[in-house]
Biopython code that builds the backbone (N, CA, C, O; Angstrom):
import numpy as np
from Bio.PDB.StructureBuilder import StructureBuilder

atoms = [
    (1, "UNK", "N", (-35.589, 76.871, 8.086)),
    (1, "UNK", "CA", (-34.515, 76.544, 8.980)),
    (1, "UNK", "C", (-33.425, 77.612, 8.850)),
    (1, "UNK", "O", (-32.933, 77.767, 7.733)),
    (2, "UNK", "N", (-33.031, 78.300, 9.780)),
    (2, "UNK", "CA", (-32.108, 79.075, 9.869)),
    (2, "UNK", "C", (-30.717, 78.310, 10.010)),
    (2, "UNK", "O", (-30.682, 77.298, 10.711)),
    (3, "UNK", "N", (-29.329, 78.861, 9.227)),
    (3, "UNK", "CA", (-27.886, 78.145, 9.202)),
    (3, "UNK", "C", (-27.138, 78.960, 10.666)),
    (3, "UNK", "O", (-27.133, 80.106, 11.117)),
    (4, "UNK", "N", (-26.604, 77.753, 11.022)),
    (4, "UNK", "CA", (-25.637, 78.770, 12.227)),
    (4, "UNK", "C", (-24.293, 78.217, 11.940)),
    (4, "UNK", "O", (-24.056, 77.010, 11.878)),
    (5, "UNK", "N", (-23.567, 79.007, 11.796)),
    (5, "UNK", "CA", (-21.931, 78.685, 11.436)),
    (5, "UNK", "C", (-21.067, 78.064, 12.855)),
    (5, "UNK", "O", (-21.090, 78.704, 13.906)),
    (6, "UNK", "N", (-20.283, 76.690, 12.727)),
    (6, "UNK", "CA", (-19.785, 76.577, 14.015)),
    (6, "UNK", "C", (-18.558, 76.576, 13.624)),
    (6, "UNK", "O", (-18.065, 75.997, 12.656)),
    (7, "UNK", "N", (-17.740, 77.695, 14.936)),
    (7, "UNK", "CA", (-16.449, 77.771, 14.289)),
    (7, "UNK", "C", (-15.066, 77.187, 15.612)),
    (7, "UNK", "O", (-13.836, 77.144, 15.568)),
    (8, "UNK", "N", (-15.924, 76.888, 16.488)),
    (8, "UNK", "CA", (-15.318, 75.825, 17.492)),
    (8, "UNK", "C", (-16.108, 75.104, 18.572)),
    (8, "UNK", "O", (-17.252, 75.463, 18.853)),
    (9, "UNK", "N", (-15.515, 74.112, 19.163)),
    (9, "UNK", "CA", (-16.041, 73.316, 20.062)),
    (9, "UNK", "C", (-15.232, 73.258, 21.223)),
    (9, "UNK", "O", (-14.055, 73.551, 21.431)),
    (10, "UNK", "N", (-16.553, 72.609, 22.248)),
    (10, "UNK", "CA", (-16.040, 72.306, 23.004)),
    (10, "UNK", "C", (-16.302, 71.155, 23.937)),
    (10, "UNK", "O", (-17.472, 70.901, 24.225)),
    (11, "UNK", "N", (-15.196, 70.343, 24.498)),
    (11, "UNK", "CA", (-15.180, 69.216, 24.523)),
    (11, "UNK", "C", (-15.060, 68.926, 26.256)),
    (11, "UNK", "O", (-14.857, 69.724, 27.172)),
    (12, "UNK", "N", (-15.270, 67.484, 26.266)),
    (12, "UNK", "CA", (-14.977, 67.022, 27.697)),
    (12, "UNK", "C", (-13.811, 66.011, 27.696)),
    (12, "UNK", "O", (-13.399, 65.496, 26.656)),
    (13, "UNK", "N", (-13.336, 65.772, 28.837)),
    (13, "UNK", "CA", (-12.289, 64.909, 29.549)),
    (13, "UNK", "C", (-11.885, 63.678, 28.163)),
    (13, "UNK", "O", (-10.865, 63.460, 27.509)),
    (14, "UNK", "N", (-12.798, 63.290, 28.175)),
    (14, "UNK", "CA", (-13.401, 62.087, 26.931)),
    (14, "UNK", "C", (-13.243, 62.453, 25.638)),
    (14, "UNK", "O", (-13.519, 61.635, 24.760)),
    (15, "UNK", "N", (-12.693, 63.959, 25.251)),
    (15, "UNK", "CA", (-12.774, 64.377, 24.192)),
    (15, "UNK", "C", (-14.301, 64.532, 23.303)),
    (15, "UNK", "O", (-14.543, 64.736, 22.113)),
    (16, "UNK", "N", (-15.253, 64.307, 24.637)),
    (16, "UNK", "CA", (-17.009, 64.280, 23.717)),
    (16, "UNK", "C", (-17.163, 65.656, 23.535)),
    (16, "UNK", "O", (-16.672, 66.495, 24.290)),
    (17, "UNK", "N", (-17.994, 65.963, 22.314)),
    (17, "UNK", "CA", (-18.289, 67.307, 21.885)),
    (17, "UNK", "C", (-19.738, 68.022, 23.175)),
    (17, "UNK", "O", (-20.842, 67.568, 23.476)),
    (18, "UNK", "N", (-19.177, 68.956, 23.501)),
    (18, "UNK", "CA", (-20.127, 68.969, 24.757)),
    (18, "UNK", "C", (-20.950, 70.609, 24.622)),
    (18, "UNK", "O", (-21.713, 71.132, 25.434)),
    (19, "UNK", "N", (-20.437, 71.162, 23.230)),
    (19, "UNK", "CA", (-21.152, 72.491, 23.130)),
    (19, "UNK", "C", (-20.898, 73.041, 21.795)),
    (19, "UNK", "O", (-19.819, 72.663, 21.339)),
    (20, "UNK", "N", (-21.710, 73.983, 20.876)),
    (20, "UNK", "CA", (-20.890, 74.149, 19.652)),
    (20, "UNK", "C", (-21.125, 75.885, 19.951)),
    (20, "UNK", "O", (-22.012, 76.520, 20.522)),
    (21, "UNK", "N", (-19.678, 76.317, 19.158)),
    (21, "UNK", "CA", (-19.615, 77.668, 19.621)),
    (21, "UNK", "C", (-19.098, 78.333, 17.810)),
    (21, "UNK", "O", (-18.573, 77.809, 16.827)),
    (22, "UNK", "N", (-19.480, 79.367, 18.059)),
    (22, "UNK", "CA", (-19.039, 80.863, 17.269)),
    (22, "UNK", "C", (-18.853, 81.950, 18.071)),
    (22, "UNK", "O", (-19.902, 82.449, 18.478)),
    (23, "UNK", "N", (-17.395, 82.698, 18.576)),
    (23, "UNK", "CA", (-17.547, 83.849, 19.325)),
    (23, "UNK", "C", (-18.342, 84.943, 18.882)),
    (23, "UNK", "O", (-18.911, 85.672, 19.695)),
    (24, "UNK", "N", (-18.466, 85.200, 17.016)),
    (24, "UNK", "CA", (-19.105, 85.919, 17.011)),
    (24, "UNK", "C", (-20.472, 86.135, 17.101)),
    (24, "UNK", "O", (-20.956, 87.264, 17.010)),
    (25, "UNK", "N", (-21.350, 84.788, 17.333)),
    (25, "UNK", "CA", (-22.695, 85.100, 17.339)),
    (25, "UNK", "C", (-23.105, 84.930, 18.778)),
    (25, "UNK", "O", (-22.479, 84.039, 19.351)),
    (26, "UNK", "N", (-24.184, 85.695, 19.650)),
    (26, "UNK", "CA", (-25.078, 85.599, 20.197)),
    (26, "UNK", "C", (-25.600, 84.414, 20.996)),
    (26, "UNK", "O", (-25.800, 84.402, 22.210)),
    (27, "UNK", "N", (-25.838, 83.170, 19.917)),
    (27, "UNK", "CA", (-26.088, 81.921, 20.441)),
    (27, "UNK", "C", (-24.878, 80.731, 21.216)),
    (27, "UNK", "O", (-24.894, 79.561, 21.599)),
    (28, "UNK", "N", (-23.816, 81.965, 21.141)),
    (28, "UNK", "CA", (-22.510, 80.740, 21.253)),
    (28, "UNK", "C", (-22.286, 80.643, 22.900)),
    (28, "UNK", "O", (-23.036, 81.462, 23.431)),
    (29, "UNK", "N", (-21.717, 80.113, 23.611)),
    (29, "UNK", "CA", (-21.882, 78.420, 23.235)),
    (29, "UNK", "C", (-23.487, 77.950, 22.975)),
    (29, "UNK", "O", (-24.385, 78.684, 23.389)),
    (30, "UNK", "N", (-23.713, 77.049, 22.469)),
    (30, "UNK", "CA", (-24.909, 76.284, 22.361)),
    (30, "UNK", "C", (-24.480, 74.771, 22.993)),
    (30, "UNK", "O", (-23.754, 73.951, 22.431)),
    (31, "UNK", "N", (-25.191, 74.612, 24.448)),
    (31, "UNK", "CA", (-24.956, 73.060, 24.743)),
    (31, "UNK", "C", (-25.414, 71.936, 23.626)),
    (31, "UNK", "O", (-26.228, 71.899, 22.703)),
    (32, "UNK", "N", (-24.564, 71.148, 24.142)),
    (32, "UNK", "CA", (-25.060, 70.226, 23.009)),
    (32, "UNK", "C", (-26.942, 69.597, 22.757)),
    (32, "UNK", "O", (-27.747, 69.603, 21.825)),
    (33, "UNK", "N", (-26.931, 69.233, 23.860)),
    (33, "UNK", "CA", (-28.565, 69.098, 24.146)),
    (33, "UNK", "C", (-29.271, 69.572, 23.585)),
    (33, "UNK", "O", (-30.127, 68.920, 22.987)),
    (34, "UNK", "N", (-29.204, 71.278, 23.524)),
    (34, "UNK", "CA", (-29.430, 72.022, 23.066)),
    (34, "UNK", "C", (-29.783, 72.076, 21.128)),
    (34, "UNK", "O", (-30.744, 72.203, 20.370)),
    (35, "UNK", "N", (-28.088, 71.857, 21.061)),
    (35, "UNK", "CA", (-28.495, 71.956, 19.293)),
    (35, "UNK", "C", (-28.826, 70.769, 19.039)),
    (35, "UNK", "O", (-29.478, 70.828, 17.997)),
    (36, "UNK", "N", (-28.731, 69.312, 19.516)),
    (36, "UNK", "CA", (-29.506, 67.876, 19.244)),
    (36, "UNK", "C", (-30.852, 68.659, 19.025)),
    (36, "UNK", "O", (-31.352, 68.730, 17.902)),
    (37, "UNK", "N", (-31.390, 69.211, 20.064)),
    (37, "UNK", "CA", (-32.952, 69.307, 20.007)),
    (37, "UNK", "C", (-33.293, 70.157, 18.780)),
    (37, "UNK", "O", (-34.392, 69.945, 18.268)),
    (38, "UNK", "N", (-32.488, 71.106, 18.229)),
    (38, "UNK", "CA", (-32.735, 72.471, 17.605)),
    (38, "UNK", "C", (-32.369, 71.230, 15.743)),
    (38, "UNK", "O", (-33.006, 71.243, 14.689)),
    (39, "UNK", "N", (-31.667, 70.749, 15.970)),
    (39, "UNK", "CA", (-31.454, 69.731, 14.606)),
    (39, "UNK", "C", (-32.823, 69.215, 14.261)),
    (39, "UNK", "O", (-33.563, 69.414, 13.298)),
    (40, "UNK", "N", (-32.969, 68.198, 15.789)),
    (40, "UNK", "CA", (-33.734, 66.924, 15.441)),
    (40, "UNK", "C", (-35.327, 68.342, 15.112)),
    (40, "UNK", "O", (-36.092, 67.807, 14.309)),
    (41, "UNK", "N", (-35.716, 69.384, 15.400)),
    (41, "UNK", "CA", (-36.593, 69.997, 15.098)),
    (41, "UNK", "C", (-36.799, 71.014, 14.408)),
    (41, "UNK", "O", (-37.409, 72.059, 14.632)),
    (42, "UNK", "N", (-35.930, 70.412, 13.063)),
    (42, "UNK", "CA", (-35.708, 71.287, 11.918)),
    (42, "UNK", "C", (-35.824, 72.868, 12.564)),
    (42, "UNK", "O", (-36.611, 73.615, 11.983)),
    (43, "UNK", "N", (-35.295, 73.250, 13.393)),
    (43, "UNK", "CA", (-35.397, 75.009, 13.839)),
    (43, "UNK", "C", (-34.023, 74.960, 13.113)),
    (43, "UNK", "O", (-34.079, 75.312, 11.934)),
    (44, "UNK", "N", (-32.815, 74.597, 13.575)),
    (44, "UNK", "CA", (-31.536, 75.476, 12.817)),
    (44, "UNK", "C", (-30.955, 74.645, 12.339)),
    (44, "UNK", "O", (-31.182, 73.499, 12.729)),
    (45, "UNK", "N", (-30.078, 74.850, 11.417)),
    (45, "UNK", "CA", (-28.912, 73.769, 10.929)),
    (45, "UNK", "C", (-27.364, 74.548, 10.974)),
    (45, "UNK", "O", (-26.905, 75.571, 10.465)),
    (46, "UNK", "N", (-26.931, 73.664, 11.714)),
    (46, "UNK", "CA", (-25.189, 74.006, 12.108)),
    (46, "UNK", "C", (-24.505, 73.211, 11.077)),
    (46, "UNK", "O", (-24.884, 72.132, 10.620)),
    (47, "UNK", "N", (-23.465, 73.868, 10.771)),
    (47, "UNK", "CA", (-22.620, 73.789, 10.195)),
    (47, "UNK", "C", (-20.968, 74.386, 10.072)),
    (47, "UNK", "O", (-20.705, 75.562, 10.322)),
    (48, "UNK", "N", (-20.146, 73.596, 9.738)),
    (48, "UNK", "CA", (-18.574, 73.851, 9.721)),
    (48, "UNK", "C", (-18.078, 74.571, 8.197)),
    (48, "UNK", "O", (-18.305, 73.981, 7.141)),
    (49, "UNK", "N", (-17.600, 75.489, 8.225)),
    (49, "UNK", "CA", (-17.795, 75.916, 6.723)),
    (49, "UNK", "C", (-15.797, 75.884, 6.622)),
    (49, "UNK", "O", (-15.068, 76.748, 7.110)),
    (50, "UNK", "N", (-15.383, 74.773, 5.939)),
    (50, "UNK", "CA", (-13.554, 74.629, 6.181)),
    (50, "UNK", "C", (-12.977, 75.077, 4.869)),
    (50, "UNK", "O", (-12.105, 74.453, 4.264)),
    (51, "UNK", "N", (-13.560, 76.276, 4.446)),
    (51, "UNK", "CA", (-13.191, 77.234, 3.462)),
    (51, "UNK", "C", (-13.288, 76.360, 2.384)),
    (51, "UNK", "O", (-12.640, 77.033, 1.581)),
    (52, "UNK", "N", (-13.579, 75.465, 1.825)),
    (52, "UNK", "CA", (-13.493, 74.384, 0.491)),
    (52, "UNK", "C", (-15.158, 73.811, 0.455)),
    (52, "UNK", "O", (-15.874, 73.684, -0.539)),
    (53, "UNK", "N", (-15.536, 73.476, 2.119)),
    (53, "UNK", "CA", (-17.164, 72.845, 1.315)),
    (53, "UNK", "C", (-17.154, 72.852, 2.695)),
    (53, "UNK", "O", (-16.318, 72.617, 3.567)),
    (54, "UNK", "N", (-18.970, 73.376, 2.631)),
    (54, "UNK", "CA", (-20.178, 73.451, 4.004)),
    (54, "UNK", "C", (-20.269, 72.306, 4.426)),
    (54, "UNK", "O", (-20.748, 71.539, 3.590)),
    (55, "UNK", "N", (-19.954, 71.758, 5.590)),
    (55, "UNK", "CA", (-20.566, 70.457, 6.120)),
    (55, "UNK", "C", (-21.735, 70.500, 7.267)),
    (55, "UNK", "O", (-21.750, 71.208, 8.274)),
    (56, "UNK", "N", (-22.585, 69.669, 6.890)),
    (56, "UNK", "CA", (-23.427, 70.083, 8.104)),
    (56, "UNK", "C", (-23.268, 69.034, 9.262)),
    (56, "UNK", "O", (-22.635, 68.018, 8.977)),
    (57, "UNK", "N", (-23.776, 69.162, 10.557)),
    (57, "UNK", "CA", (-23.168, 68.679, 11.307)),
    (57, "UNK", "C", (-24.861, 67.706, 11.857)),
    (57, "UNK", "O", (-26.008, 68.134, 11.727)),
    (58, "UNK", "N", (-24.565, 66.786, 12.264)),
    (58, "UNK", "CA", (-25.850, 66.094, 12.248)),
    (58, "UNK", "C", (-25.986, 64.645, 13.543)),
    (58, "UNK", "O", (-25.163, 63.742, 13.687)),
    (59, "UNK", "N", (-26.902, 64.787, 14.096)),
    (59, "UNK", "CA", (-27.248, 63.973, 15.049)),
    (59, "UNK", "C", (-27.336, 62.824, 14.840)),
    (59, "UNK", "O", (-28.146, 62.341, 14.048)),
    (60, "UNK", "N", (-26.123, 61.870, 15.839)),
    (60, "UNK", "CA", (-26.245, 60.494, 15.442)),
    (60, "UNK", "C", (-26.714, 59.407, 17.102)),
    (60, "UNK", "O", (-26.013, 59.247, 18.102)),
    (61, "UNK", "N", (-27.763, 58.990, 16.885)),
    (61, "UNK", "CA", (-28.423, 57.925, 18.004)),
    (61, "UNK", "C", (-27.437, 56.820, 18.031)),
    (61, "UNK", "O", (-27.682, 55.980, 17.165)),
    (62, "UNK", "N", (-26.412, 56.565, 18.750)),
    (62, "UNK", "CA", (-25.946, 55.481, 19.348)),
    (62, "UNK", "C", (-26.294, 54.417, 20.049)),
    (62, "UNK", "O", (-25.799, 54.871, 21.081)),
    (63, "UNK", "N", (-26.772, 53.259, 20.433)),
    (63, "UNK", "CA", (-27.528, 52.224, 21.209)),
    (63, "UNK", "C", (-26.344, 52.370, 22.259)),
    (63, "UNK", "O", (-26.884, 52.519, 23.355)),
    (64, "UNK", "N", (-25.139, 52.388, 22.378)),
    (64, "UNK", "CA", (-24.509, 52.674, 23.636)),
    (64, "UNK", "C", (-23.991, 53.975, 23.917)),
    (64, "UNK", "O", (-23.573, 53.976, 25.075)),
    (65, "UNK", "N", (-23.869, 54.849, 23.479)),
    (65, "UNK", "CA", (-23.807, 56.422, 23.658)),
    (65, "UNK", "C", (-24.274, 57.226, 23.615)),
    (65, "UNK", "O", (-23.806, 58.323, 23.921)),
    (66, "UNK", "N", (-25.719, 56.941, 23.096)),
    (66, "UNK", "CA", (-26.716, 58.025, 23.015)),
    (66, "UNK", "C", (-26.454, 58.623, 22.051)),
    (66, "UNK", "O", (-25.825, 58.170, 21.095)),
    (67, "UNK", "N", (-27.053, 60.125, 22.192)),
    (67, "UNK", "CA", (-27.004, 60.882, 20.995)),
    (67, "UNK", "C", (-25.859, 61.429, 20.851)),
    (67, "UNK", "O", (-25.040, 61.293, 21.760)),
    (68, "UNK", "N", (-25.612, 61.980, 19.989)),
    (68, "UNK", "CA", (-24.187, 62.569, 19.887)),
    (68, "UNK", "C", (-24.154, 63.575, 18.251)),
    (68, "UNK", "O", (-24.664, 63.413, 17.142)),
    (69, "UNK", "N", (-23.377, 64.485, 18.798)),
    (69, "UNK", "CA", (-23.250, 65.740, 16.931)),
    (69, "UNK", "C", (-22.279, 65.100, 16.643)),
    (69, "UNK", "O", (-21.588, 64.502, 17.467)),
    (70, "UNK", "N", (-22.017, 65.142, 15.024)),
    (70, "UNK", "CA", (-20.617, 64.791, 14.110)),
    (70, "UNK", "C", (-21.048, 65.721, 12.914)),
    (70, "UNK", "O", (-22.135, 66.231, 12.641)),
    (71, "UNK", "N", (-19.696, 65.769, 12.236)),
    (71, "UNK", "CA", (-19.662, 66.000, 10.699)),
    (71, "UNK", "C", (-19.656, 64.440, 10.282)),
    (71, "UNK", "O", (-19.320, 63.524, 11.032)),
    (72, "UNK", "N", (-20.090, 64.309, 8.948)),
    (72, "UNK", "CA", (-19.795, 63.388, 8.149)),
    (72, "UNK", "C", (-18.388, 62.914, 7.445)),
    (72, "UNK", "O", (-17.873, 63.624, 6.581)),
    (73, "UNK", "N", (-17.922, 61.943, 7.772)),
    (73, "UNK", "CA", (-16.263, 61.612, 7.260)),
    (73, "UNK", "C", (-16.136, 61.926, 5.958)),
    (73, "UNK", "O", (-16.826, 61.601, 4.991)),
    (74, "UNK", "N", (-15.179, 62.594, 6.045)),
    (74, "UNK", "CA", (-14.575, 62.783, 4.369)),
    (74, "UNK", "C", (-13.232, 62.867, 4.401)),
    (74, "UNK", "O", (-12.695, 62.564, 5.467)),
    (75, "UNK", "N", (-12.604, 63.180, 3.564)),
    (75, "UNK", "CA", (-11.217, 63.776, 2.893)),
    (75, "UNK", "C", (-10.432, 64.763, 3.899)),
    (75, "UNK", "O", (-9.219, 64.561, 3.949)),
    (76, "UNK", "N", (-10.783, 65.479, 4.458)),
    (76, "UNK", "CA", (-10.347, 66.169, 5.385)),
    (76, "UNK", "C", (-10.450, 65.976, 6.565)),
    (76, "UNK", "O", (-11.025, 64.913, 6.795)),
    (77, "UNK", "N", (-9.996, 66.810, 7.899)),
    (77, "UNK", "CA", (-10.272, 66.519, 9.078)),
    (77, "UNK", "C", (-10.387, 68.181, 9.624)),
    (77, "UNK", "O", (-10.790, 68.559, 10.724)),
    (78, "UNK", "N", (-9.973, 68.886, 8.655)),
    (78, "UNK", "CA", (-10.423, 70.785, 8.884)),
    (78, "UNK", "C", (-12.116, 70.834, 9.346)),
    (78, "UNK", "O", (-12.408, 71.802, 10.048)),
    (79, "UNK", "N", (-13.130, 69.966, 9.040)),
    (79, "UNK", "CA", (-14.277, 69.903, 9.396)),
    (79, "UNK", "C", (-14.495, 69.464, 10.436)),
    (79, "UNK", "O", (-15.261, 70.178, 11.084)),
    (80, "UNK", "N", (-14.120, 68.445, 11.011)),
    (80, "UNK", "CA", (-14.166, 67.204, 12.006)),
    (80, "UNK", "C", (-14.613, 68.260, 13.353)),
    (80, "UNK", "O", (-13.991, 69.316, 13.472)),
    (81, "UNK", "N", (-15.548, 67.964, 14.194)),
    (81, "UNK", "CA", (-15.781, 69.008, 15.251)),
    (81, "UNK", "C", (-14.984, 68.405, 16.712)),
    (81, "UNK", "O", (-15.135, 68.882, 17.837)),
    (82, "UNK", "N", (-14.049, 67.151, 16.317)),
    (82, "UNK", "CA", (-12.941, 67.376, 17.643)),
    (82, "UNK", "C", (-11.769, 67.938, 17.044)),
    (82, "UNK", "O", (-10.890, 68.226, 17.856)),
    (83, "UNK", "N", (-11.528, 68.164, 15.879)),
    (83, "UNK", "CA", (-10.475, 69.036, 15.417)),
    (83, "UNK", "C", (-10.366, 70.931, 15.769)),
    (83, "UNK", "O", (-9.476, 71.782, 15.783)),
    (84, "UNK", "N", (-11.545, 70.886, 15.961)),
    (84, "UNK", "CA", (-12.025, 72.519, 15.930)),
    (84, "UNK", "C", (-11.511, 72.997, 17.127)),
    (84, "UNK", "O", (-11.657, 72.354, 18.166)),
    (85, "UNK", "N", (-10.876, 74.145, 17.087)),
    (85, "UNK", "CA", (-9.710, 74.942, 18.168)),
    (85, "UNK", "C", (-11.412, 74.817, 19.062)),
    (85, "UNK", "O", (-12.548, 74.741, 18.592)),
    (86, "UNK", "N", (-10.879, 74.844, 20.592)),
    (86, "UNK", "CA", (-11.945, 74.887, 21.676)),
    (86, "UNK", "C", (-12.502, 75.888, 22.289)),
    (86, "UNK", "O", (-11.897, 76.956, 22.191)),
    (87, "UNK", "N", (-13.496, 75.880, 22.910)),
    (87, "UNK", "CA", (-14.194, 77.403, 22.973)),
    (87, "UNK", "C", (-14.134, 77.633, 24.744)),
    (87, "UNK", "O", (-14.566, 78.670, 25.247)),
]
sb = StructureBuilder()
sb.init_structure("model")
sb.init_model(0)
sb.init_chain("A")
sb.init_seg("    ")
for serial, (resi, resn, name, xyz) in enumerate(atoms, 1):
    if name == "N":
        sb.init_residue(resn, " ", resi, " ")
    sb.init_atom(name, np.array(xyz, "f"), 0.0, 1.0, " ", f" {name:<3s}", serial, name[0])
structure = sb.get_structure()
């Protein structure tokens, strides 16, 4: 599995995460669809790196929202991918 660093997002009306971006790489933006599929098929793993600890960012199945990317809650909110300046 290859790591891809995400160093902003970008969001809709709703504030839903609707793409994950790095200006400096190649793959950026990545629709969300996109990296759901690239997660759920072990090809890449994204991640928020908030200078203190790597979080990876990971696909969660909702019964009323469907799928959807998050970081995992912690201590901070420097990780959080609606916190992340927008792309």
């Amino acid at each position: 599995m290859i790591d891809r660093e995400v160093k902003r997002s970008k969001k809709n009306d709703d504030g839903d995460i609707t793409a994950l971006c790095n200006p400096t790489e190649w793959w950026s933006p990545r629709q969300k669809a996109d990296a759901i599929n690239d997660i759920e098929n072990n090809t890449y793993r994204y991640f928020v790196d908030d200078g203190t600890n790597v979080i990876s960012i990971h696909v969660v199945n909702d019964s009323i929202k469907g799928k959807y990317l998050r970081t995992d809650p912690d201590k901070t909110t420097r990780n959080n991918l609606d916190d992340l300046p927008d792309c």
